[in-house]
C-alpha positions as CSV (number, residue, x, y, z in Angstrom):
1,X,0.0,0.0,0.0
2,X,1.4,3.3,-0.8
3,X,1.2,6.2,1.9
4,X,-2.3,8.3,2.0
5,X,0.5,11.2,1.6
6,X,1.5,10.4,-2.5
7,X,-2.6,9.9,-3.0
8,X,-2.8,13.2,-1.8
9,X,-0.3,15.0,-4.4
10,X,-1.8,12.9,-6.7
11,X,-5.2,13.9,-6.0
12,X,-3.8,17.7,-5.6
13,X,-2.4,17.0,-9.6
14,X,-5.0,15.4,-10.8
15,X,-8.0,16.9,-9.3
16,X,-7.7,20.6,-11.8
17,X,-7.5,18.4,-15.0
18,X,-10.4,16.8,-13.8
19,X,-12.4,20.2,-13.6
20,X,-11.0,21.4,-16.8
21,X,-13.1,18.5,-18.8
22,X,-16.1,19.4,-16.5
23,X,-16.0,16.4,-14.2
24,X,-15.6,15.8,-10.9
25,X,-12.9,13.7,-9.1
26,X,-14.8,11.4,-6.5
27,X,-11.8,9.8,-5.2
28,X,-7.7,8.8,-5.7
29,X,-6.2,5.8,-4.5
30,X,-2.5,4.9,-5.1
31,X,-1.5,1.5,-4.7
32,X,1.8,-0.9,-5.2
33,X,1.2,-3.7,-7.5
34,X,4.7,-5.6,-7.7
35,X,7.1,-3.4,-9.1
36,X,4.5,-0.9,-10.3
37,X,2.2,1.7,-8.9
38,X,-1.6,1.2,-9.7
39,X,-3.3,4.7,-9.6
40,X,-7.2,4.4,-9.1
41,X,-9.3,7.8,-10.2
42,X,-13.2,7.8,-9.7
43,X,-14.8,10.5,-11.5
44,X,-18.5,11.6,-11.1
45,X,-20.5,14.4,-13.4
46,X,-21.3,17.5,-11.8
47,X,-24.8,18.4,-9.7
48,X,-26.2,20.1,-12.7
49,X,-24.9,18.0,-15.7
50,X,-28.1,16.3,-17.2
51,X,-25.6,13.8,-19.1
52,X,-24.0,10.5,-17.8
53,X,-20.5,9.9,-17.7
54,X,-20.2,8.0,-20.9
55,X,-16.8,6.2,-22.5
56,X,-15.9,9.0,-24.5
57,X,-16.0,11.4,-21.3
58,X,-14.0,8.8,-19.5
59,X,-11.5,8.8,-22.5
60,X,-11.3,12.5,-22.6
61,X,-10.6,12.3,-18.8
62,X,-8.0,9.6,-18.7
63,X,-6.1,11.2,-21.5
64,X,-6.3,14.8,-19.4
65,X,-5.6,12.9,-16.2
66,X,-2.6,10.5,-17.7
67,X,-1.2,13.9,-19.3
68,X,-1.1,15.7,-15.3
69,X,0.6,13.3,-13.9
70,X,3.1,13.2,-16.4
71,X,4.2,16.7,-16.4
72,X,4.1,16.4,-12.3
73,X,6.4,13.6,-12.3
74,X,4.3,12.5,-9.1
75,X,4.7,8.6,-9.9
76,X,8.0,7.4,-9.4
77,X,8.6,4.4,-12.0
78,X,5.9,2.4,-14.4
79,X,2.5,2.9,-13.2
80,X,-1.2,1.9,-14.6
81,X,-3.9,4.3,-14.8
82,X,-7.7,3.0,-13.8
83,X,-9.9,5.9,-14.6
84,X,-13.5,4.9,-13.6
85,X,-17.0,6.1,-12.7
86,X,-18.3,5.4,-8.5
87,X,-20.9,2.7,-10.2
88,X,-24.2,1.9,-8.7
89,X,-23.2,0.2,-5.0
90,X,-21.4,3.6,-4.0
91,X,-22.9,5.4,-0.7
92,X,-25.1,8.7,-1.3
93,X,-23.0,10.7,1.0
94,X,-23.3,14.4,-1.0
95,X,-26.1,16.4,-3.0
96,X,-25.0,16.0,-6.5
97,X,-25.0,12.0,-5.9
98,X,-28.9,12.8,-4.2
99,X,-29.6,14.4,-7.5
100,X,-27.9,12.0,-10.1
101,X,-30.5,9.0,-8.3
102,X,-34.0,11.2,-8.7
103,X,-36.0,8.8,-10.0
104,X,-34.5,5.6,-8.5
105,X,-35.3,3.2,-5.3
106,X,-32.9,4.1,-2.5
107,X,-32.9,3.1,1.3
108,X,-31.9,5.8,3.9
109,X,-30.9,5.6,7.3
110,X,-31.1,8.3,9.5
111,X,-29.3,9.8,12.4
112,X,-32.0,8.8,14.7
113,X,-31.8,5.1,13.4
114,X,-34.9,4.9,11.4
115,X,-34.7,3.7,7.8
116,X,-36.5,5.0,4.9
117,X,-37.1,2.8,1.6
118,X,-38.7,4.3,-1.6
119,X,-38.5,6.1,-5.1
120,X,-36.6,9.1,-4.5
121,X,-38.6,12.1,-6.1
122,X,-37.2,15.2,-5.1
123,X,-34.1,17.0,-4.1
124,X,-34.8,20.3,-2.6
125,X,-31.9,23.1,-2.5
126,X,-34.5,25.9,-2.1
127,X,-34.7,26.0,1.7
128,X,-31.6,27.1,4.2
129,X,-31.1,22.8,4.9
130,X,-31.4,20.8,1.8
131,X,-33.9,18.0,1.8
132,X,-34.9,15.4,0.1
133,X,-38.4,14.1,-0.9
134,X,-38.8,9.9,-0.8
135,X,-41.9,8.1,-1.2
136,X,-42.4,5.0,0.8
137,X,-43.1,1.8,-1.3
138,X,-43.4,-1.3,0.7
139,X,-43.3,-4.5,-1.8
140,X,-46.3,-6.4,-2.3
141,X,-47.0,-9.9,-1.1
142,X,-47.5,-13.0,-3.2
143,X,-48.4,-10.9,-6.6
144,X,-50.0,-8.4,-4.7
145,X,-49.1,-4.1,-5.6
146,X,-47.3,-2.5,-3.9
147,X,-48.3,-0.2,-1.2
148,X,-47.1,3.3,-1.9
149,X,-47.2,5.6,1.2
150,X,-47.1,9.8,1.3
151,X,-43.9,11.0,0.7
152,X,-41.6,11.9,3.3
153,X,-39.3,15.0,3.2
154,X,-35.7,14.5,5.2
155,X,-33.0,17.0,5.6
156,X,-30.2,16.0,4.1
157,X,-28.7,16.6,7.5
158,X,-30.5,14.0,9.0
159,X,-29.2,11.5,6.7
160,X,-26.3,8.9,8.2
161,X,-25.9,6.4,5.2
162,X,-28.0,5.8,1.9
163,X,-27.6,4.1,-1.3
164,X,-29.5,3.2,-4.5
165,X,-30.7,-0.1,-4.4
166,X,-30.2,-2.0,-8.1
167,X,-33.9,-3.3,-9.8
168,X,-33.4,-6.2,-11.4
169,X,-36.5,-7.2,-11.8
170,X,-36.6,-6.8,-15.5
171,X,-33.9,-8.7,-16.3
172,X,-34.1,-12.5,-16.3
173,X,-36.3,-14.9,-18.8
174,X,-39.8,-14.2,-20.3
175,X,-41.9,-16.8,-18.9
176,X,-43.9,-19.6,-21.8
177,X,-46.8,-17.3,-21.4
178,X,-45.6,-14.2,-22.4
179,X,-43.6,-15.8,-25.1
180,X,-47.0,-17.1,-26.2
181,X,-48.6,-14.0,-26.0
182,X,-46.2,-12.7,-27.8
183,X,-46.2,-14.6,-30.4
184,X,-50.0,-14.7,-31.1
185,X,-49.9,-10.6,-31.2
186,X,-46.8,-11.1,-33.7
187,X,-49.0,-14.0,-36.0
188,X,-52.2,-11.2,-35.5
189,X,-50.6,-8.6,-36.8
190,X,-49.1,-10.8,-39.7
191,X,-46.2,-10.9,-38.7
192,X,-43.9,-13.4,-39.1
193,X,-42.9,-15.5,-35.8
């Protein structure tokens, strides 16, 4: 492992190239992997930026990022460059990452040791505390609805840990009866199976 000093001058280096392709650098690790140095950069979009971080924004960072620490001479020796987005399991610890997950399921835990689980609808930077806005859903039993409750505001002060939980459940196998469904709509239509 390589002292949390050298991730810090990396981070220092790095962290204004970063900025200059209109990202933001979520975290820098620096690591010894045999007779080289691993360097681990997590980038994130900003609050405001409607679009994802695709491979050609990771691209343009890398080659930004690669080209800093270069002209720093902060990496002593061969080293390998992992530039990479937070991905989906990372904690919701800061606005922007509140406002990136609108729209998705997400558990919260609070400083009083409650726990909040629903669609996240709302981040609200209009009051002197920012909030957030979840409504409750609480999974239906045995191919029952859900129940969806009234929506609960929470300071984002209140918050102690939260994430975005991952909906899978449209992924996996169409069952034989949609597949036959399917298929008659395809033969009505005249269409050809």
């Amino acid at each position: 492992m390589v002292a949390p000093a050298h991730a810090e001058r990396v981070r220092h280096v790095v962290e204004p190239a970063v900025a200059d392709v209109g990202l933001v650098l979520e975290d820098v690790t620096v690591r010894k992997a045999g007779s080289r140095s691993v360097v681990e950069v997590v980038l994130d979009v900003t609050e405001d930026d409607e679009g994802g971080l695709d491979l050609d924004r990771v691209a343009e960072a890398t080659r930004a990022v690669s080209d800093a620490l270069d002209a720093a001479d902060v990496i002593v020796g061969e080293y390998t460059l992992d530039v990479m987005s937070p991905g989906v399991d990372r904690p919701l610890t800061q606005r922007r990452h509140f406002t990136h997950a609108v729209g998705r399921t997400v558990t919260v835990t609070l400083s009083d040791g409650g726990s909040l689980a629903g669609r996240l609808t709302e981040v609200d930077r209009s009051g002197p505390d920012d909030s957030i806005v979840v409504v409750p859903v609480t999974p239906g039993l045995k191919g029952r609805k859900p129940v969806v409750g009234e929506p609960v505001r929470v300071s984002l002060s209140e918050v102690r840990h939260a994430h975005v939980e991952v909906d899978l459940s449209g992924i996996g196998p169409v069952d034989d009866v949609d597949q036959d469904e399917i298929a008659g709509h395809d033969a009505a239509a005249g269409k050809e199976s």
